[in-house]
N, C-alpha and C positions, 0 to 999 in steps of 0.2 A: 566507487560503487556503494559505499557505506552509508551516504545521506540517500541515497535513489531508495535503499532497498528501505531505511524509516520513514521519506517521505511518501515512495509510490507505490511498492508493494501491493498496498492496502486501500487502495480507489475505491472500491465498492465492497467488496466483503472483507472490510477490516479499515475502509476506510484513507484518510489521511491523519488522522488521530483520536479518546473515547474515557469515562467516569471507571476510576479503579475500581468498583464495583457492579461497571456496567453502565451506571448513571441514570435508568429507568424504574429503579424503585426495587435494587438488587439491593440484598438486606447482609451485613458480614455474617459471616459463621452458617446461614441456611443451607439445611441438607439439598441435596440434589434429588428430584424428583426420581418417581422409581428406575433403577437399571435400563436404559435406553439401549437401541441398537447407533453403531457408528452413523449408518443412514437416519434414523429418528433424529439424531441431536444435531446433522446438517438439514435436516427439512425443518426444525424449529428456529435454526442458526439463520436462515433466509426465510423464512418467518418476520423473524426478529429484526431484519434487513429492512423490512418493508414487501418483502414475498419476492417468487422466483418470477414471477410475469412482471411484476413490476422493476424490479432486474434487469430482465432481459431487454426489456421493451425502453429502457433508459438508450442514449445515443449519444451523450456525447457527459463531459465536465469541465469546469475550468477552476483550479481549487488555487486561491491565493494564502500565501501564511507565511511566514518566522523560521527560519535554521537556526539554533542556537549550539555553537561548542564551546565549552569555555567561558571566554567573555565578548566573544566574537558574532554577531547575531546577521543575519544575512536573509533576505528576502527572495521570494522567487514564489512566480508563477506558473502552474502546469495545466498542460490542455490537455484531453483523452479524450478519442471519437471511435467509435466502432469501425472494423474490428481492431484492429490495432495500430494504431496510429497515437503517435504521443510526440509532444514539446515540453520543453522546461527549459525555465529561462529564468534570470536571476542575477545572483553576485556571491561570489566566494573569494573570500580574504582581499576582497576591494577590486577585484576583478567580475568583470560582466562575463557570463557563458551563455551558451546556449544550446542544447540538446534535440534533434528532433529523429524520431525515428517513425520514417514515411510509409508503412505498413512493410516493407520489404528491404531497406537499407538505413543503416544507422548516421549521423552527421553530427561533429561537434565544431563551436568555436569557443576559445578561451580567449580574453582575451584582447590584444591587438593580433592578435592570429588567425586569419581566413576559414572558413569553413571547411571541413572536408570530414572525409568517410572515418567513421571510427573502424579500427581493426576487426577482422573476421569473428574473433572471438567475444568482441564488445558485443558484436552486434548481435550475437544468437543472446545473449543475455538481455538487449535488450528489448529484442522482440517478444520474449518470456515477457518480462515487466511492463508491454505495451499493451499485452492480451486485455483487453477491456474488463470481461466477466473473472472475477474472482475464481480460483483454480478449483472450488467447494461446486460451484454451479456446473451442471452434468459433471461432474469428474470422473466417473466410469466409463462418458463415450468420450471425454478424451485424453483417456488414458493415463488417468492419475489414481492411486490408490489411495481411499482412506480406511485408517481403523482406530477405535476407541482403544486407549490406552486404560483408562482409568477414569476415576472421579479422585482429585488431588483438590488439596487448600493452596488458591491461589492471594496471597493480601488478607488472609483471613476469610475467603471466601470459598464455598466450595464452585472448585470449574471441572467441567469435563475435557479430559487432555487425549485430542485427536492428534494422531500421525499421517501427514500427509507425504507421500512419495509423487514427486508430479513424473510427466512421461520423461521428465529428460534425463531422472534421475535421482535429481536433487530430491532432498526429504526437509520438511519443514516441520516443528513442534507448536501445537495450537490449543490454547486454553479458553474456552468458552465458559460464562458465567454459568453454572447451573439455575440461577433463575429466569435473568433474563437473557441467554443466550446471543450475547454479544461478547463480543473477543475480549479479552482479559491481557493474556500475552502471547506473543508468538516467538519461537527461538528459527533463527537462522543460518546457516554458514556456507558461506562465501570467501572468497579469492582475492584480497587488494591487491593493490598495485603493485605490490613487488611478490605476486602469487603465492605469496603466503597462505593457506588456509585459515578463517577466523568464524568466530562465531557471533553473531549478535543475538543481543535479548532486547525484546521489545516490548513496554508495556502500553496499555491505553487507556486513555480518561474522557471524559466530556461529550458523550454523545450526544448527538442532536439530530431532529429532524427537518430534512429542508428538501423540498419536492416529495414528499410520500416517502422516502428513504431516510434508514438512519446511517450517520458517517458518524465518526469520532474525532474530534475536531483539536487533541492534543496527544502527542504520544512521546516518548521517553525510551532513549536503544543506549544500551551500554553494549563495549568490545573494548578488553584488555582493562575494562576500569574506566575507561574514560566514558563520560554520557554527554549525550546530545539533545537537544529537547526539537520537538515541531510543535508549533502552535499555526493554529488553521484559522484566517482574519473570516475569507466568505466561500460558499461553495456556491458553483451557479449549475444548476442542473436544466439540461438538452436548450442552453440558451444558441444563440447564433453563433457559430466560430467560421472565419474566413478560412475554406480549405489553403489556403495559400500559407496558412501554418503550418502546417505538414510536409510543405515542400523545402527543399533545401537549397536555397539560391546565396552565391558569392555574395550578394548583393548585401543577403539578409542582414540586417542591425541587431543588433540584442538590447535595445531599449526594451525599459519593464514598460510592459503594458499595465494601462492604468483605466 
């Protein structure tokens, strides 16, 4: 769950990876404009996305990039279509996976190992992570709480550090640049595999616009000390995706699509 939560998390409001200071002309050390409410600094925060109509009205992504832990770099491709429907496919430690969660049921193969259903509990998690729209877009009607913590120096920059509680519970830490109101870092925690509780820190660099949106197209998660990097090759925004992605058949290969 550790690489899903740096690499997809963040599809459209935070992205797939973004400039430690924003990377749109966010200046170190500038004050943060006057005292906002939690709601002002997410209507400037999807502002900064490229607007909430334009948001909303996106349908689909396909973001290719780079795993990096250690000295071990792994590629892998992910698809996301409205409303939640998501693939990733790839290679970890020289093995091919493949991930799909078909708006209602989750399915992995690792492997030489057949396709089948991820556990009960995988799969509410993944359906979380499949939601298209970032958890910031409506989050009062669907049931997520946000509140402004503060204005803190993030990198030498000033960011505004919202608390997000989504409806299932989980609480997320999110810093947004005060100038140009793109994500900075975001703290998490999570469950590995031997349900430990963990926490990761995630920061981001390099943002970039591609279809009227801005994503961040490198990001950085440290847990327990160790870091992992993503770097993002291309994003294709509402190009054509075979629904036959989203479906989960024995048949299915996990050749990287190219």
């Amino acid at each position: 769950m550790q690489r899903w939560i740096l690499t997809m998390a963040l599809a459209l409001g935070g992205a797939a990876g973004c400039d430690d200071n924003g990377g749109e002309g966010g200046k170190p050390g500038a004050a943060p404009q006057a005292e906002l409410t939690a709601e002002q600094v997410v209507a400037k925060h999807l502002a900064a996305l490229g607007g909430e109509g334009k948001l909303k009205a996106t349908k689909n992504l396909v973001i290719r990039g780079e795993y990096q832990e250690g000295s071990s770099v792994d590629a892998f491709v992910a698809y996301r279509a409205r409303p939640n429907k998501f693939r990733k496919e790839g290679t970890h430690e020289g093995k091919a996976f493949l991930k799909i969660f078909d708006g209602d049921k989750g399915w992995l193969a690792e492997g030489d190992a057949p396709m089948g259903p991820v556990p009960a509990e995988h799969a509410v998690k993944m359906k979380q992570y499949a939601e298209f729209d970032d958890a910031l877009v409506d989050a009062a009607a669907r049931g997520h709480k946000v509140e402004l913590v503060g204005a803190e120096e993030v990198k030498g920059s000033k960011a505004y550090h919202l608390q997000l509680t989504l409806a299932s519970g989980d609480v997320e830490q999110r810093w947004l640049d005060a100038t140009t109101f793109l994500d900075v870092k975001r703290t998490v925690v999570f469950k590995d595999k031997a349900g430990a509780q963990k926490t990761k820190h995630v920061t981001f660099s390099d943002w970039r616009e591609v279809g009227g949106l801005k994503f961040n197209f490198a990001s950085e998660g440290e847990v327990d000390g160790k870091i992992s990097k993503v770097k993002v090759q291309s994003i294709e925004v509402d190009g054509v995706i075979d629904p036959s992605k989203f479906t989960a058949q024995i048949a299915d290969t996990v050749a990287m699509a190219r």
